[in-house]
C-alpha positions as CSV (number, residue, x, y, z in Angstrom):
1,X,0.0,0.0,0.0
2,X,2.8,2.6,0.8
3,X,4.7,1.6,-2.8
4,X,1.3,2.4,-4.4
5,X,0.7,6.2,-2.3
6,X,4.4,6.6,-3.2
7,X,4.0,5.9,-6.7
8,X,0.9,7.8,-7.0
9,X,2.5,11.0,-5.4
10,X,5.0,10.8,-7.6
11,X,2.8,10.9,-10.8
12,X,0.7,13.9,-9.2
13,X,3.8,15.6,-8.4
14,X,5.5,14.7,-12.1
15,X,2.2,16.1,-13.7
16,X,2.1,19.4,-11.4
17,X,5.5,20.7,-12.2
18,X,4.7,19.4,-16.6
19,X,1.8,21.5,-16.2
20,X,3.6,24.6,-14.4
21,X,6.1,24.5,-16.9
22,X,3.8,24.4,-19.7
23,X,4.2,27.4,-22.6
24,X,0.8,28.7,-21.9
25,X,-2.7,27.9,-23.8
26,X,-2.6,30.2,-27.1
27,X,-0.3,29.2,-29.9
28,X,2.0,32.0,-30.7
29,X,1.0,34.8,-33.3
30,X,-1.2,37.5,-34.1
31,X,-5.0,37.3,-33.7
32,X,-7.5,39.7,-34.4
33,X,-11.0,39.8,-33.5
34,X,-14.1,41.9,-33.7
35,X,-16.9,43.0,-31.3
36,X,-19.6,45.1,-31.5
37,X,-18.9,48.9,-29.5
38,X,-21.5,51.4,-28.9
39,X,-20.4,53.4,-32.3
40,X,-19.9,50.3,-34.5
41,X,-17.0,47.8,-34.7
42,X,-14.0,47.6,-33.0
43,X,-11.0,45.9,-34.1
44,X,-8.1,44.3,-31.8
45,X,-4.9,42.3,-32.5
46,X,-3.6,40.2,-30.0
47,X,-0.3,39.0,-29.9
48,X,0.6,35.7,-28.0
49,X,4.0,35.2,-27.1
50,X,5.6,32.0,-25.3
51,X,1.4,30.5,-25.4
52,X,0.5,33.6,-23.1
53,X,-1.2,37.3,-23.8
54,X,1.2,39.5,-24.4
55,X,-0.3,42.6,-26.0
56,X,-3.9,44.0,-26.9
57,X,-4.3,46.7,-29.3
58,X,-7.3,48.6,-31.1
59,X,-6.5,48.4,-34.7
60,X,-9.7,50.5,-35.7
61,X,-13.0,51.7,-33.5
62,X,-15.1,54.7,-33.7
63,X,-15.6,54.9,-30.0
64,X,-15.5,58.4,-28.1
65,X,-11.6,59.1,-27.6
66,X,-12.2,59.4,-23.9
67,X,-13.7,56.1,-23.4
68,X,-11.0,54.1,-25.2
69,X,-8.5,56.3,-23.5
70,X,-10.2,54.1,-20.3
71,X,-10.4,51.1,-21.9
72,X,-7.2,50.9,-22.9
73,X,-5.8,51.9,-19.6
74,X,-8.0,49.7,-17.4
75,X,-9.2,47.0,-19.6
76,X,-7.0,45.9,-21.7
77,X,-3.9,45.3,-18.6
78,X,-6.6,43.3,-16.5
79,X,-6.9,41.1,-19.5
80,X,-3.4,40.7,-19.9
81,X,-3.1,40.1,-16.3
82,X,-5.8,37.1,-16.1
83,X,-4.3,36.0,-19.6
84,X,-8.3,36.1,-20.5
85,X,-11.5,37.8,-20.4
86,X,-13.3,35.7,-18.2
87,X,-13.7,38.0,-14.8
88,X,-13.0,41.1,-16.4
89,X,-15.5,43.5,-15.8
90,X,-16.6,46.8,-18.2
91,X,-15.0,49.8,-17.3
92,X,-18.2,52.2,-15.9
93,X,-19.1,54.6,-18.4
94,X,-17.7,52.9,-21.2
95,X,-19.4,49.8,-20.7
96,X,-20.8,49.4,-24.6
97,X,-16.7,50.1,-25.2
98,X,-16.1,47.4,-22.9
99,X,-17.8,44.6,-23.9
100,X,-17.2,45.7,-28.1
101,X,-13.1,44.9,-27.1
102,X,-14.1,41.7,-25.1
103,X,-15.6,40.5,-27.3
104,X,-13.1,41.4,-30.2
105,X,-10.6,39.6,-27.8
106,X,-12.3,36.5,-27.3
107,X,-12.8,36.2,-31.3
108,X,-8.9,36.9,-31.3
109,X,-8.3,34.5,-28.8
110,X,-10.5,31.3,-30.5
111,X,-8.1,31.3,-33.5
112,X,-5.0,31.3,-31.2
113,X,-6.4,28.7,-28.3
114,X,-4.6,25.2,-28.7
């Protein structure tokens, strides 16, 4: 019985530190996505580096200066951060701006997921 724990804690060890190691979920490149903003489509490329987020950035919008100004200070590091949209919240008062580059990302971020 202890040569079987043993063994086993070795595999679940083995497979904690392959999966640490790993090179991140997205297969490198350049993405791009589009969403729907609150003044018509927005356009992002996402660039994966080493499997993991590295960069967002609006390619084309016709969103209010000001509220990309927010999104791209607020938003767009969070989702670098969490390496995904899932959790990020809109910024307030650009929430239509929000969920247009969300959802550009996550389009972006289909064609790049292993």
């Amino acid at each position: 019985m202890k040569k079987i724990t043993a063994i086993l804690s070795t595999i679940v060890l083995s497979a904690t530190i392959l999966v640490g190691c790993g090179s991140g979920k997205y297969t490198d490149g350049t993405y791009t996505g589009e969403g729907q903003g609150a003044s018509g489509a927005i356009k992002v490329e996402v660039k994966v580096e080493k499997g993991k987020i590295l960069e967002v950035n609006l390619v084309e919008h016709n969103e209010t200066k000001t509220l990309v100004d927010g999104v791209k200070e607020n938003l767009v590091p969070e989702i670098i951060e969490k390496q995904s949209t899932e959790g990020v919240e809109a910024i307030s008062g650009a929430t239509n701006s929000s969920k247009g580059v969300i959802e550009a990302v996550n389009k972006a971020l289909e064609s790049a997921s292993k």
